[in-house]
C-alpha atoms as one frame of an Amber mdcrd trajectory, in Angstrom:
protein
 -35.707 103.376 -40.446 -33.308 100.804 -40.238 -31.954  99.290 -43.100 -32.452
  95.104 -43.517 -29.108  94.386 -42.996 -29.317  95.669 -39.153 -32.418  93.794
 -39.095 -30.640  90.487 -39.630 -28.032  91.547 -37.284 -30.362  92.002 -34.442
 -32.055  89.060 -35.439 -28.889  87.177 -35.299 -27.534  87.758 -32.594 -31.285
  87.740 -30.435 -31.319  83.834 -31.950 -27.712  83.421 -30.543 -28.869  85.098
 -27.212 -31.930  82.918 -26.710 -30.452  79.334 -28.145 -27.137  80.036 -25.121
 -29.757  80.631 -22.203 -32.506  78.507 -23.765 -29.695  75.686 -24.038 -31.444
  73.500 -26.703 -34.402  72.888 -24.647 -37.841  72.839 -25.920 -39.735  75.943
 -25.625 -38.228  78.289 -23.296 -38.146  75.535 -20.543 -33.983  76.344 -20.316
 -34.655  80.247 -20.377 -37.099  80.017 -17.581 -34.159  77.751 -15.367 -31.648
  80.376 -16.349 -33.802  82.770 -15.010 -34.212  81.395 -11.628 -30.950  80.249
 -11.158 -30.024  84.298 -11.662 -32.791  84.951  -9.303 -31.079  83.234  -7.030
 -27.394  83.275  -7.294 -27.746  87.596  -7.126 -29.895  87.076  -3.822 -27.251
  85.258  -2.620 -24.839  87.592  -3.318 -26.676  90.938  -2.810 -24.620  93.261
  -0.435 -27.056  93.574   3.395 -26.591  95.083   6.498 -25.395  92.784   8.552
 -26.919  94.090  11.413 -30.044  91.640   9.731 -30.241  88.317   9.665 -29.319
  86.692   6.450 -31.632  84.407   4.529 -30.559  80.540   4.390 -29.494  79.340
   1.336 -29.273  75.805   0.057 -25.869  76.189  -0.939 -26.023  73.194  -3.395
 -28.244  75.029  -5.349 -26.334  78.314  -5.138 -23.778  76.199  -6.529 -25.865
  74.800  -9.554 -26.849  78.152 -10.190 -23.449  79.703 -10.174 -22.259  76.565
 -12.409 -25.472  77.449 -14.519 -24.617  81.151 -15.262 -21.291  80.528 -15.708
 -22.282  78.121 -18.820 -24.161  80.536 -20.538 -21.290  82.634 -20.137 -23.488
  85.334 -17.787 -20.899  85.586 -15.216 -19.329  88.871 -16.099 -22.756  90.322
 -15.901 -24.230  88.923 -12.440 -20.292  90.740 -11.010 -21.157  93.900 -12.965
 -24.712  93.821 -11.539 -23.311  92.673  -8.016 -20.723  95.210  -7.685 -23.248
  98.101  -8.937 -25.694  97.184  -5.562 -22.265  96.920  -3.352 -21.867 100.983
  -4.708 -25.540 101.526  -3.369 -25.004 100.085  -0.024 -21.723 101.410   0.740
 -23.091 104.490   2.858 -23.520 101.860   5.418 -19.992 101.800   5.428 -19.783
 105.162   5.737 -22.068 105.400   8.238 -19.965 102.795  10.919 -16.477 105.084
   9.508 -18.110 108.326  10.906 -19.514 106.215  14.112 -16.213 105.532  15.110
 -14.118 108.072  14.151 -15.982 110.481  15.884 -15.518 108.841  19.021 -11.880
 108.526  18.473 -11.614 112.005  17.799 -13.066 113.108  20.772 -10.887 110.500
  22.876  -7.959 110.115  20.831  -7.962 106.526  21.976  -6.735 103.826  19.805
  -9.310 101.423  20.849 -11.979 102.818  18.566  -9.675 102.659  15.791  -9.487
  98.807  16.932 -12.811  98.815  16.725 -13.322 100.334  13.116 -10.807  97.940
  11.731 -12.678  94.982  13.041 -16.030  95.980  12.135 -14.705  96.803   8.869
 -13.569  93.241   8.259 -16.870  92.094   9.559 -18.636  94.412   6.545 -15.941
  92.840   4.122 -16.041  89.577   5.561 -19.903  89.759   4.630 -19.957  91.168
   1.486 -17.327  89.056  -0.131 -18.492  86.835  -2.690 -18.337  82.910  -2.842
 -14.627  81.739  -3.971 -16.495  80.012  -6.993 -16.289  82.747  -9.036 -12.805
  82.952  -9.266 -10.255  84.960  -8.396 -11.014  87.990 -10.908 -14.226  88.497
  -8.678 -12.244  88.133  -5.311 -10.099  90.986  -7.142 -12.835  93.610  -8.608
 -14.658  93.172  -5.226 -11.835  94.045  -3.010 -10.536  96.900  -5.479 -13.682
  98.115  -4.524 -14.547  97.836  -1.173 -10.920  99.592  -0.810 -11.586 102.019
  -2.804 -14.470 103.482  -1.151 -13.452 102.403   1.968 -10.290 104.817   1.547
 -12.069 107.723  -0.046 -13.912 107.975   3.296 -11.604 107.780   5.613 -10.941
 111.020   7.503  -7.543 112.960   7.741  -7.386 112.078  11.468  -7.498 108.042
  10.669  -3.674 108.128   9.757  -2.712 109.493  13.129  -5.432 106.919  15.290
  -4.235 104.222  12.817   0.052 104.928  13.813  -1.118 104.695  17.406  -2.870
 101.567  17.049   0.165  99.872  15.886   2.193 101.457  18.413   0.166  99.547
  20.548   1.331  96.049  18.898   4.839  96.713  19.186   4.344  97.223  22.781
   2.962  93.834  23.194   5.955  92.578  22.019   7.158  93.845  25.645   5.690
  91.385  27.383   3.685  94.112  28.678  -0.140  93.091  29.418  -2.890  92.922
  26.923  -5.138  95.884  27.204  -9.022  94.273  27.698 -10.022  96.270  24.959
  -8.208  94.622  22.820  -8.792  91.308  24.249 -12.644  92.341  23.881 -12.376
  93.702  20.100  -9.788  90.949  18.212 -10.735  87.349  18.860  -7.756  85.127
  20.357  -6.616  82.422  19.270  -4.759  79.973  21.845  -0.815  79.782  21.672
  -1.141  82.795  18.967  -0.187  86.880  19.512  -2.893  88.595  20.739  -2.951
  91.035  17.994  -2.758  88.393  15.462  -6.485  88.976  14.293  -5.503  92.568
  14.219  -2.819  91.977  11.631  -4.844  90.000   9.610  -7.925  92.634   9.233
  -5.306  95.162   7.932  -3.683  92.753   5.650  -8.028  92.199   4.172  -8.806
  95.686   4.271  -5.362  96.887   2.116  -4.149  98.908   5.152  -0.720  97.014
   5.149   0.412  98.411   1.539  -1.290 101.894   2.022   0.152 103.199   5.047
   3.278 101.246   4.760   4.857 104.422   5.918   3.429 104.568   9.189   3.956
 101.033  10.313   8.103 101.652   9.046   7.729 104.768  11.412   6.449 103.643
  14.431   9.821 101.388  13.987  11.786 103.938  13.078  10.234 105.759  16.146
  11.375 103.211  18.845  14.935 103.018  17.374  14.982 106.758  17.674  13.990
 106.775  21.480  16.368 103.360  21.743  19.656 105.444  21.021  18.469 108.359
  22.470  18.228 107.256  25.683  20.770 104.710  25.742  23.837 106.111  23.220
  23.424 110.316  23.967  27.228 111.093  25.759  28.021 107.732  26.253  31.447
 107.144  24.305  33.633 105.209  26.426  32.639 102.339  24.580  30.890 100.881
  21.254  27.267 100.977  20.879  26.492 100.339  17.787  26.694  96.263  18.103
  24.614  96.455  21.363  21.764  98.603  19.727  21.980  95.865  16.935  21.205
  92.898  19.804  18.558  95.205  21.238  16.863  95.135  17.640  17.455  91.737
  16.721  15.609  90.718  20.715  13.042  93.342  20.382  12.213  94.894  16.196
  12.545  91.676  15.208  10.070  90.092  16.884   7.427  92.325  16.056   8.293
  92.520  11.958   7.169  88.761  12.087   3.162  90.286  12.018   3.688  92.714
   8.797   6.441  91.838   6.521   6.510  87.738   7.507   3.128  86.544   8.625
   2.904  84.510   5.650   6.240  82.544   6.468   5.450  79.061   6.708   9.004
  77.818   7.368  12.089  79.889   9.450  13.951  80.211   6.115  10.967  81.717
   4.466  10.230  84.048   7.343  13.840  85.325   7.043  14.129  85.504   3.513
  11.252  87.623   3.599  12.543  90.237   7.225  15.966  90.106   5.162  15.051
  92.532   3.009  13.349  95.458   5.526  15.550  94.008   7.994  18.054  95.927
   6.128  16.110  98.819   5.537  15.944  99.095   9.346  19.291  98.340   9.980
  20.226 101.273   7.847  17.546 103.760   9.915  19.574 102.703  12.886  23.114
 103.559  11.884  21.644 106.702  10.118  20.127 107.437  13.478  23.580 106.590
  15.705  25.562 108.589  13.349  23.352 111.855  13.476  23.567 111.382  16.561
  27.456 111.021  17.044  27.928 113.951  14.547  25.295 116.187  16.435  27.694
 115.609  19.452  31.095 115.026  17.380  32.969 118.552  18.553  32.338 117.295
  22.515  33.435 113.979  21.302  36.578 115.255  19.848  37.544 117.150  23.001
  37.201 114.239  25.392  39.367 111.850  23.007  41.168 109.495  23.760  38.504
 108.624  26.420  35.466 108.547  23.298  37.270 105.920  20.974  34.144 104.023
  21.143  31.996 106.752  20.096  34.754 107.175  16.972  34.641 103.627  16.198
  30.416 103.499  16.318  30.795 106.588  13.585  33.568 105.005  11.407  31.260
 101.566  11.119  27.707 104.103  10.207  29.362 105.913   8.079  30.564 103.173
   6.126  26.523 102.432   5.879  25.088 105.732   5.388  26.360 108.069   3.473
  26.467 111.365   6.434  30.577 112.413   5.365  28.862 115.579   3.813  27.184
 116.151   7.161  29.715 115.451   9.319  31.981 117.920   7.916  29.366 120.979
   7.869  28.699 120.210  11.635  32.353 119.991  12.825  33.142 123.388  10.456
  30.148 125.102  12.398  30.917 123.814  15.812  34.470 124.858  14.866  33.112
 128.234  13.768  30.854 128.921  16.636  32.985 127.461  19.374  36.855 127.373
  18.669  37.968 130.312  15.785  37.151 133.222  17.976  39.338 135.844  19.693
  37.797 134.475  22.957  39.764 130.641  22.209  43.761 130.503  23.139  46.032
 129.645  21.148  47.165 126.938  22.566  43.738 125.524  23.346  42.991 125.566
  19.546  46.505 123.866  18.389  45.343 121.384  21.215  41.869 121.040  19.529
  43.199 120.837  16.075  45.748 118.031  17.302  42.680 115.708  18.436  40.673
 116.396  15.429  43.317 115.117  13.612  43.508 111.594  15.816  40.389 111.825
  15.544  39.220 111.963  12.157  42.190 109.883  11.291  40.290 106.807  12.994
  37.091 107.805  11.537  38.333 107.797   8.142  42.156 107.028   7.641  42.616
 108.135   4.357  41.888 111.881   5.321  39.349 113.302   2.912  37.303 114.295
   6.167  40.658 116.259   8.054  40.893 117.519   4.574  37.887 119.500   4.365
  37.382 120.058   8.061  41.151 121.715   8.667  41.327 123.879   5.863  39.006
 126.712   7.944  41.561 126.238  11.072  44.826 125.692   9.572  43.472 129.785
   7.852  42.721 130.988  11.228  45.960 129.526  13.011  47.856 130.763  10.424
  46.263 134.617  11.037  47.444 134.413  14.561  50.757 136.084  15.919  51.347
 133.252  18.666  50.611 130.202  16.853  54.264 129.059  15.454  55.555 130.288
  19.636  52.959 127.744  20.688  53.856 124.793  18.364  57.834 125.643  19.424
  56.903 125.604  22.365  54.884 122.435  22.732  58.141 121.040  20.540  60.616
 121.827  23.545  58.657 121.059  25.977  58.378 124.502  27.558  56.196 123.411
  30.622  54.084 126.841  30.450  52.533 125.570  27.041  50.126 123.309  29.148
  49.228 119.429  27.441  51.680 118.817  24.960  50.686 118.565  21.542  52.777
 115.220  20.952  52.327 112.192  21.729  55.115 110.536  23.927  54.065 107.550
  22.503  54.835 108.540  19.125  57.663 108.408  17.133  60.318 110.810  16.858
  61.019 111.304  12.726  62.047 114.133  10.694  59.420 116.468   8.873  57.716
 114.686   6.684  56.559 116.972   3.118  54.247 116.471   0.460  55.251 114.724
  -2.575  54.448 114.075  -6.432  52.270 111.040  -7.143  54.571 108.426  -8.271
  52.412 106.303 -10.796  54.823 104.019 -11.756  54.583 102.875  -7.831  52.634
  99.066  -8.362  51.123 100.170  -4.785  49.637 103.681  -5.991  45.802 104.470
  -5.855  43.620 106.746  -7.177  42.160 109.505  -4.931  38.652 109.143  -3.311
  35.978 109.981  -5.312  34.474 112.623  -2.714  38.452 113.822  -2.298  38.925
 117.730  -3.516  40.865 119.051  -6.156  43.797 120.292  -3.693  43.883 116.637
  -1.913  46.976 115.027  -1.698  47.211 111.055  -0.280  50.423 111.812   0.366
  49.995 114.709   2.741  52.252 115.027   5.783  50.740 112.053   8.194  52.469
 112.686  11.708  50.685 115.307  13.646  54.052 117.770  14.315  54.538 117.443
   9.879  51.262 118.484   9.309  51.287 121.781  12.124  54.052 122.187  10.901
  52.640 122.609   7.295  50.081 125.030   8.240  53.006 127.686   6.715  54.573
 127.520   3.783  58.132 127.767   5.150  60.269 126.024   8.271  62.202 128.966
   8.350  59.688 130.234  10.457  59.598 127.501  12.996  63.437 127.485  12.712
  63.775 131.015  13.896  61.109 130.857  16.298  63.057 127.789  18.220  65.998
 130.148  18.012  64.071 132.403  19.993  62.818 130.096  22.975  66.064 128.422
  23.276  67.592 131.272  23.805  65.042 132.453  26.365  65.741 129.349  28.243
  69.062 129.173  28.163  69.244 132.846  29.446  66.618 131.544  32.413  68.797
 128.815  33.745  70.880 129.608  36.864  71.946 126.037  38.026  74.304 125.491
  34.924  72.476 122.360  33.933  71.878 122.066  30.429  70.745 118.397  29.742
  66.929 119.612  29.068  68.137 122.136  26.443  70.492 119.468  24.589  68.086
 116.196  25.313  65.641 118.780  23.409  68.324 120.388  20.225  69.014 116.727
  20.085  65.375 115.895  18.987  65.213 118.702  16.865  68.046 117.952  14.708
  66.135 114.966  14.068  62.905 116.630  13.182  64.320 120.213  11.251  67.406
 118.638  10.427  71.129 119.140  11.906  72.049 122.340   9.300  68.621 123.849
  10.941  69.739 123.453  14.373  73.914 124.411  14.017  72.962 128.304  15.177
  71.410 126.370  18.215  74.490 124.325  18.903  76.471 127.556  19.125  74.238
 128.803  21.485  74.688 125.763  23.592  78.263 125.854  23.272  78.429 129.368
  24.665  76.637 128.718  27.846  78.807 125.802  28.903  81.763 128.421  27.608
  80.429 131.309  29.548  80.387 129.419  32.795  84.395 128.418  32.116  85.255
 132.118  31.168  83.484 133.400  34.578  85.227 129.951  36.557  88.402 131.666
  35.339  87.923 134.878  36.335  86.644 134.340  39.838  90.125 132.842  40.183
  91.920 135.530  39.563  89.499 137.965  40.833  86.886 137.459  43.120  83.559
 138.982  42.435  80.219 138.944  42.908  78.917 139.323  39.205  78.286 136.499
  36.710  77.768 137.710  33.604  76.263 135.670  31.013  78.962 135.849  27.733
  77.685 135.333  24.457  78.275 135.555  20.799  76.776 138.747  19.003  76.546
 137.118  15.518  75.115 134.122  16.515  72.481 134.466  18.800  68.895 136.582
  18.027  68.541 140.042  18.959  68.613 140.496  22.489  67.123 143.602  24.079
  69.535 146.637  23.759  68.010 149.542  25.789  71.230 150.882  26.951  71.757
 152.891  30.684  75.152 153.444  32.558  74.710 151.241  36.380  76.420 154.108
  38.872  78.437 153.719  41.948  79.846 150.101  42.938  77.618 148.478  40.374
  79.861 150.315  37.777  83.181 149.011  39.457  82.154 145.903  39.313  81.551
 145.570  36.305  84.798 147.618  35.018  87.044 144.867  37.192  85.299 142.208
  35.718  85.412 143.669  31.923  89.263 144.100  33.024  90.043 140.444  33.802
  87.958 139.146  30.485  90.262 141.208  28.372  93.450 139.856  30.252  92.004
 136.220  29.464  90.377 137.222  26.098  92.770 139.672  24.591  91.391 139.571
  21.028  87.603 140.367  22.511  85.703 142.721  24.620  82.457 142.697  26.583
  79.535 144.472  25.291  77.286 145.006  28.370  73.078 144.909  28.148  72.362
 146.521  31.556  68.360 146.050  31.151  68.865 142.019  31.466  69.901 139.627
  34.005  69.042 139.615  38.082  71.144 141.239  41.113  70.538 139.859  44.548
  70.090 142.735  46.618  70.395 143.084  50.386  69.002 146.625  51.192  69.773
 147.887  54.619  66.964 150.462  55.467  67.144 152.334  59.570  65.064 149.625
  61.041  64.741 146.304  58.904  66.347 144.956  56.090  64.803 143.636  52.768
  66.110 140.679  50.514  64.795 140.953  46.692  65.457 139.579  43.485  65.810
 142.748  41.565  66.392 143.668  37.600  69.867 145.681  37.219  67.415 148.848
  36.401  66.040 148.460  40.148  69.204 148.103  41.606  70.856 151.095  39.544
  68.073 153.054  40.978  68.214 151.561  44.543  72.257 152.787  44.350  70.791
 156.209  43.856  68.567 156.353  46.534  71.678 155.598  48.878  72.308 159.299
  47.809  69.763 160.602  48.622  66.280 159.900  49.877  64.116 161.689  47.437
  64.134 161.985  43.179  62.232 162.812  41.040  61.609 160.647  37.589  63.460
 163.057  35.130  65.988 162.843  37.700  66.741 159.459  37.962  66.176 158.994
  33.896  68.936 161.555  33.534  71.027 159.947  36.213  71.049 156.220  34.892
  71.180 158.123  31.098  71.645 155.303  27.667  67.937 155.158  25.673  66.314
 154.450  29.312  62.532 155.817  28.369  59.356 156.790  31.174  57.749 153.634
  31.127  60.622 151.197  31.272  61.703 153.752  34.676  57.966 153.532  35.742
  57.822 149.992  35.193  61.446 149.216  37.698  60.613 151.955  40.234  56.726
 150.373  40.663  58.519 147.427  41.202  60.406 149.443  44.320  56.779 150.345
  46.047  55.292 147.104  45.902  58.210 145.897  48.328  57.906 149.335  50.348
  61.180 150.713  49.618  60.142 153.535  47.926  56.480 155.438  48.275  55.600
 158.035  45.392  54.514 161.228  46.825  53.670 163.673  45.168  53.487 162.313
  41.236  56.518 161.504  39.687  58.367 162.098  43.194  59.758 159.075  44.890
  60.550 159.120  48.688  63.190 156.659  50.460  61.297 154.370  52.985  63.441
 154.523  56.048  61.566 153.529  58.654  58.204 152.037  59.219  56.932 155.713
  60.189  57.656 156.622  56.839  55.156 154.327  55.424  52.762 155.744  58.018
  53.471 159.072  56.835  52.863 158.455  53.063  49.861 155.821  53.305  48.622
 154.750  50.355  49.552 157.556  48.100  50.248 156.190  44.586  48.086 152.727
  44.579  46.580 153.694  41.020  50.043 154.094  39.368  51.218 150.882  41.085
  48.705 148.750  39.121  48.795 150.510  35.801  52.707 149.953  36.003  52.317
 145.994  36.529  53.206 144.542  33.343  55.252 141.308  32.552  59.138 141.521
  31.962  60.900 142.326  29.515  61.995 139.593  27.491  65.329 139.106  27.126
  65.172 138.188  23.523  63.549 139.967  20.759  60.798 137.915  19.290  59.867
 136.694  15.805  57.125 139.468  15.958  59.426 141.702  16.978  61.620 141.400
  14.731  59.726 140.985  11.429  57.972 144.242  12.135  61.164 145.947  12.579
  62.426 144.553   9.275  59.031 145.854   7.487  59.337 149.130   8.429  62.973
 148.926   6.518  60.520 147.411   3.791  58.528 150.185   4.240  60.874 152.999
   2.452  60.548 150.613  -0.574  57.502 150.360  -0.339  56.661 154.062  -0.060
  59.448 154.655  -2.885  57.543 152.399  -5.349  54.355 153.649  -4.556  55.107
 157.480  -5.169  57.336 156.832  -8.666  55.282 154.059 -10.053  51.467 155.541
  -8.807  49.248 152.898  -8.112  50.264 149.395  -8.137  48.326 146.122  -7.131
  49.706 143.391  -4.040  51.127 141.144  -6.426  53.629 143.598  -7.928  54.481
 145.311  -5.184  55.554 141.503  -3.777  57.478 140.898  -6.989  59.294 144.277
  -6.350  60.202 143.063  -3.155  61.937 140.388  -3.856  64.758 142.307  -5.221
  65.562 143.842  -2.124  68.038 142.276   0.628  66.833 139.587   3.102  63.110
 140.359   1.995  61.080 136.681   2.471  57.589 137.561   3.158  55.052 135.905
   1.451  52.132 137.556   0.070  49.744 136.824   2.650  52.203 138.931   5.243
  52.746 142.020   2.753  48.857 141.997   2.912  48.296 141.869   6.708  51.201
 144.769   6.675  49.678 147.149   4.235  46.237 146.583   5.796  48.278 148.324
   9.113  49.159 150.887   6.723  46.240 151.653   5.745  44.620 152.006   9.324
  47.267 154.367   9.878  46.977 156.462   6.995  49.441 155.505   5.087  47.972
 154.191   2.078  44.731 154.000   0.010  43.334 151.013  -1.225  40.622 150.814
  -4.066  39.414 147.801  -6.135  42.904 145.922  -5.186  45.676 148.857  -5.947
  47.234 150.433  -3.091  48.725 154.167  -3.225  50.264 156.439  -1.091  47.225
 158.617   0.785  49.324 161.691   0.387  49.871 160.679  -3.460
């Protein structure tokens, strides 16, 4: 039962109640005009089909009523009430959603989505109530007609809804209006024909919900844009082009949803400035995908892609892809460069243009910094790579493209130095730089090949080598290639690097006075090639004795050097150098070019007409082995002089009925035995391995006293013997051929002897 005081409570606030509607009239005269003014003002407002006709109102009284309810403070209430019969009639909503969609679904055109958005508007359009009740209303009302409106929306309306708007932008085009549209959005005269269209999804909330799809369709053209327009095209820069396509074409059609409200041009671009940049940045991130998808092709047809470098240098500075671009280079590097199947040469030549290359795209050289490191490992694994560089360096003409610029500067080697900080011009490294960057780093392309080893010794013996290869090759006496080129390298290695070339130099012009003064006193048909022993590199030393008149000539010759030289003697190397031989056979005679080996063994034959390999080797004598014989006397058939028949028998070719006689025998040997020449100077190679198997006794001796020992002390031992200046890295790749010998066991990084 309750108590009094909720009894005057009640009371209270029913007298309240009744005086606010009742208004002070007498009776309940105000109560019963409050009521009818509800009566009507929630008719007017009740949510219909609006496939029925609506009742006519007098809207001045629908305005005295809503002025009426509002004064007894009811307003609140007639929304509640309104927005509670909007819920019941909403499955007529529902009803035209499923109409539609259905259709669409089974068409897939975007026509019925037209249509759905415009009858949807229509159902909005009707339902909304009068402006006089404020704003708040306007806002509860369309919170939920939206909200139901996107609860029933199927999954496929997202997909219908992106190709509708792909049919805006197209209007933008110029292309013609589709009569479905025209039929669906009314027109208005001087006004886009999708205008109405625009306007429906900025009602119905469609704008702000799929914000994402509208962006996309954008994003979609700008895609297809570069595509077709910027794919292998990098003679020239795109990137401001694609920008004017944009600004004639995007543009344009971002006036309907991000500045249809623009009353004034500054407005309207105050309010595009903003996605306008959003876009903008979509289309360099697109361009420079794009140029790093394609960056290793790019790279290989530089200088002729500069544009394509300059496009990627500007988007990068936008978006944020360095962390891309490097993966993608490394893996196209990986994939199509570092293999056994790439020259040499072709990747020094590669490396060379990344470096240009990157260099433009970002000059400070964080990028070459991270994207050389894999190459500059594998470059430095291969035998031929410092014969390559040298060889690129003198301008050896088998090397193919030269890795130097003409137009470049000749300067000495530049190397790395220590931050100076007390330098007013000094800067901090880039924040995305490694911990091993340097700014400072070697920045001419020969420095920084250059600095792929640790040491110019290398280089420094290896240009030893080649000069001395083609000093030995020239036969005309002219030297100006060979001193144009020491010249240069004096300037890059420095003159103390180059004085055992100089020598070399000096005993070629020498050699040809020595053999000017001999043929005066002497007359002969040998021109030896006189050298120094100490300061040119090993030569090859296979010894043999020439017989008959080769011999003689070569005693009077050694006979008038010693009258002219007293205090020296000459040291012969049979195996190198070229006789011209004129060999008179019964019918025909035959001119050739021949190594001394072929002509020592072409004396023989004017013996006799048939030997036998042991019996030549044993003839000719010296440290003359089977293939080095093979090798000259193969030489022999292919000019049919000489036929083998049977194996390891070689028969005189006399007369053409002697090749007749022998055919073909021998054909098999012929090309097994075709092999290059001997070079006339031992190699780098050559001679490193020779000197590591001297290494190898101290190896072996430290190994067998000491047990097991790990890489890094057997290097430290090293040291202490003579001439040793391998680096680690090398005493690895050695004792790794050890070990695939047999030599030595390995195990968790300490080597021992496998005999141990």
């Amino acid at each position: 039962m309750a108590s009094q005081y909720v009894r005057e409570q009640v009371a209270l606030k029913w007298t309240n109640g009744f005086a606010r509607l009742n208004r002070g009239e007498p009776g309940i005269t105000g109560l019963l005009t409050f009521t009818e003014a509800w009566i009507l003002a929630r008719e007017f407002l009740r949510p219909r089909d609006i496939n029925e006709t609506k009742p006519e109102f007098v809207l001045t009284q629908v305005k005295l009523a809503f002025e009426l309810i509002g004064e007894c403070k009811m307003l609140q209430s007639l929304v509640d009430e309104f927005l509670e019969e909007m819920k019941q009639q909403q499955f007529l909503i529902t009803q035209e959603c499923e109409r539609f969609m259905s259709q669409y679904e089974s068409t897939s055109d975007p026509q019925y989505i037209a249509q759905l958005v415009m009858r949807l508007q229509q159902w909005y359009q009707a339902w909304q109530p009068a402006s006089a009740l404020g704003t708040s209303m306007m806002a509860s009302y369309t919170t939920a007609f939206q909200t139901h409106l996107f609860s029933i929306l199927p999954p496929s309306f997202p997909r219908g809804f992106k190709a509708l708007i792909s049919v805006t932008f197209n209007l933008t085009h110029r292309a013609s209006v589709p009569q479905w549209l025209l039929d669906v959005a009314p027109q208005v005269e001087g006004q886009r024909p999708d205008l109405s269209l625009w306007v429906a999804f900025d009602q119905l909330g469609f704008l702000d919900r799929y914000d994402s799809l509208v962006s996309g369709v954008c994003h979609e053209y700008v895609e297809e844009h570069i595509l077709e327009t910027c794919a292998e095209k990098w003679d020239e820069p795109m990137l401001a082009k694609v920008r004017e396509w944009m600004a004639n074409t995007i543009v344009p059609w971002m006036m309907m949803p991000y500045g249809r409200g623009a009353r004034t041009s500054e407005e309207a671009r105050s309010m595009l400035q903003a996605v306008g940049s959003r876009f903008d940045f979509h289309l360099c991130k697109t361009l420079s995908e794009l140029r790093i998808k394609e960056i290793f092709d790019i790279i290989v047809d530089y200088p002729d892609s500069m544009g394509a470098l300059q496009d990627l240098k500007e988007c990068l500075q936008r978006v944020d892809d360095k962390a891309l671009l490097v993966s993608s280079l490394r893996k196209a590097n990986h994939k199509r460069l570092l293999h056994p199947g790439a020259d040499t040469k072709l990747i020094l030549s590669q490396y060379v243009s990344i470096i240009r290359c990157l260099r433009v795209i970002d000059p400070v050289g964080v990028l070459l910094f991270k994207v050389a490191d894999p190459i500059r490992r594998y470059l430095r694994e291969r035998q031929d790579t410092i014969r390559c560089i040298v060889a690129s360096l003198v301008g050896d003409g088998e090397s193919g493209d030269s890795l130097v610029d003409d137009s470049e500067p000749i300067q000495p080697l530049q190397q790395p130095q220590a931050d100076d900080y007390t330098d007013p011009q000094w800067e901090p490294e880039p924040i995305d730089a490694g911990p091993e960057f340097r700014t400072n780093k070697p920045s001419d392309v020969i420095s920084t090949l250059v600095s792929i080893y640790d040491s110019k010794e290398l280089f420094v013996k290896e240009l030893q080598v080649l000069l001395a290869q083609r000093l030995l090759a020239v036969k005309d006496g002219n030297y100006d290639k060979e001193r144009r080129n020491i010249e240069i390298l004096k300037i890059r290695f420095g003159e103390a690097s180059l004085q055992v070339c100089e020598v070399m130099l000096k005993d070629m012009t020498d050699s040809r006075r020595i053999d000017q003064h001999v043929q005066a006193q002497q007359s002969s048909v040998l021109h030896p090639t006189i050298i120094s022993k100490h300061f040119w590199p090993p030569l090859q030393t296979t010894t043999f004795d020439m017989p008959g008149q080769l011999k003689e000539i070569q005693e009077r010759y050694s006979k008038e050097f010693v009258a002219f030289k007293p205090d020296k003697k000459l040291s012969w190397l049979p195996l190198l150098g070229t006789v011209k031989l004129e060999i008179e056979l019964d019918d025909r005679t035959i001119e050739i070019d021949a190594s001394p080996l072929e002509a020592a063994f072409v004396e023989l034959f004017s013996q006799k007409d048939v030997w036998t390999l042991n019996e030549l080797i044993d003839e000719v004598g010296g440290s003359i082995d089977r293939v080095t014989a093979l090798r000259a006397l193969s030489s022999l058939v292919l000019h049919e002089i000489l036929k083998e028949s049977p194996l390891d028998t070689f028969n005189l070719l006399n007369t053409k009925e002697d090749i007749e006689k022998y055919g073909v025998k021998g054909k098999q040997r012929e090309v097994v035995m075709q092999e290059e020449a001997t070079l006339p100077v031992v190699t780098v190679q050559q001679q490193q391995a020779e000197q590591m198997q001297v290494f190898w006794k101290f190896i072996e001796g430290m190994l067998k006293n000491l047990g097991t020992l790990p890489l890094d002390r057997i290097q430290q031992m090293l040291k202490f013997a003579p001439d040793y200046d391998r680096s680690i890295d090398q005493l690895g790749a050695f004792m790794e051929a050890a070990r695939q010998e047999g030599l030595v066991n390995v195990k968790d990084g300490f080597w021992s002897l496998s005999n141990a």
